[in-house]
Every structure is written in C-alpha cells, then in structure tokens.
N, C-alpha and C positions, 0 to 999 in steps of 0.2 A: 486629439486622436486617442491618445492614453484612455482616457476618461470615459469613450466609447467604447473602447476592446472590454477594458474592464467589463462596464454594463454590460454589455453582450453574453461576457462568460459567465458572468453572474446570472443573467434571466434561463441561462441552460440548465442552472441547476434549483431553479427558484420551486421546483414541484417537487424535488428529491429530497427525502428526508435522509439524516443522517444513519436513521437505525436499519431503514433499505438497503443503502450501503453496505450496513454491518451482514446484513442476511445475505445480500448477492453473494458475498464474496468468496462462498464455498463453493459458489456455481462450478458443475464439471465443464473444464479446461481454462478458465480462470487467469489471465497471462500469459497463456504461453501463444508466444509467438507465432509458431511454427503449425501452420492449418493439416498439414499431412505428413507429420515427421515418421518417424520408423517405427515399428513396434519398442525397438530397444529406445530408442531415443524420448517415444511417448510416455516409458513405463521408468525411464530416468527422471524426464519433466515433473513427471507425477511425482514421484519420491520426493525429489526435491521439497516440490510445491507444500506437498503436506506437511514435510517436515519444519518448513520457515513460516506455517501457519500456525502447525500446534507449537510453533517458539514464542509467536504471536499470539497466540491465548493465555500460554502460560506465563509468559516474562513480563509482560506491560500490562499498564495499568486500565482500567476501563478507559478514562480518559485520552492516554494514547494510542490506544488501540481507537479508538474514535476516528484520533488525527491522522492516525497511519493509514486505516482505510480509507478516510474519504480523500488525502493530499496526496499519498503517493501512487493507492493502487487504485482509486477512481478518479483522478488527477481532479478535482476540484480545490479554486481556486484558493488560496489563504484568507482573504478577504473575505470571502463568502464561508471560510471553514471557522473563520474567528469570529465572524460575528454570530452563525449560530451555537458556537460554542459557550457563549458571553463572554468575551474573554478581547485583548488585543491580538495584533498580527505577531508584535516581538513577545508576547509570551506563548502563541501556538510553535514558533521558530524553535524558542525554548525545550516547549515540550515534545515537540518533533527530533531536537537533537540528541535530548536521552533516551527519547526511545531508541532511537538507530544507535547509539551507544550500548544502551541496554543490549538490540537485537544484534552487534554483532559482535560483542563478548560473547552471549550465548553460543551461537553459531560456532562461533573459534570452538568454545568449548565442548561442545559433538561433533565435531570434527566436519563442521561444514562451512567452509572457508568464503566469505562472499564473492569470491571470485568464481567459484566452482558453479557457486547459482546465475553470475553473471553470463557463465560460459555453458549451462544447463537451457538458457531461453535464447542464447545468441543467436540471430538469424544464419551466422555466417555457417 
C-alpha cells in the first residue's frame, strides 16, 4: 500500500519541473491561507511573505532554495525532490535542515520570529 501512495505522489509531479516551481513561487498571494482576510490582515500577510522570501533569496544557497521550494512550499514529495536533484533522501533531509537553520537565525535576526509568521497565515 506504501508503495502505491508513494507512486501516486510521484506521477503528480512527474510533468513539474523543479525550475516551475522556482518561478511560481512569487505568484500573488502565494500561501496564504486566508481567501478574504482584512485589508490589514492582507497587507500584514503580504509583509510577512515578502519578507521570508527575500530571506530566502538572500540566505540560501541555489541548491536550497531548490529544496525549500519544491518540499515545503510546493509540498512535493522527498523521494521525487531527491532524485531530481541527483542526490539521496538523507542528504536532501540534510540540506533541508540548514536551510531552516539557516532561514531561522536570519529571521530572529530582523526581528521576525517564526512564530510571528506562523501566527501571520494562521486560519484561526
């Protein structure tokens, strides 16, 4: 049954190139949750947003920024992220873990706490 879900998730993204991903990712409104939030709430989201993007061009490296967009913010799979990367699952894990190390030292240090952004897209 494993072995199925897997292939499934994988032929979802068997036409999507990675550098797609890379382009989408500026698309306007981009994550955020909330289909009709507030003008204030919209124009916080936004702030945010851009801000933990241009953290994301500037602090990681091509190849993280690869894995960041296409594992966390297009959610495809490891499996499929590792192997068009050439690369194994336990070293994208790797390279997945200093980026978010990387991106949330930065963050701390302009005063943008991951919480803040957690609590910036939260449905509640």
């Amino acid at each position: 049954m494993n072995v199925t879900l897997t292939e499934l998730k994988r032929r979802r993204w068997r036409d999507v190139s990675l550098q797609d991903l890379l382009d989408r990712r500026t698309a306007a409104g981009r994550g955020l949750s909330d289909p009709q939030p507030t003008p204030e709430r919209a124009a916080f989201q936004n702030m945010v947003l851009a801000k933990v993007l241009g953290i994301i061009d500037e602090e990681l490296t091509d190849r993280q920024r690869e894995a960041v967009v296409a594992v966390i913010l297009e959610g495809m799979p490891i499996a499929e992220v590792a192997r068009r990367m050439g690369t194994n699952q336990n070293a994208l894990y790797k390279l997945l873990h200093d980026a978010r190390r990387k991106l949330k030292l930065r963050m701390e240090a302009v005063g943008l706490p991951p919480q803040e952004v957690l609590t910036a897209f939260d449905e509640g």
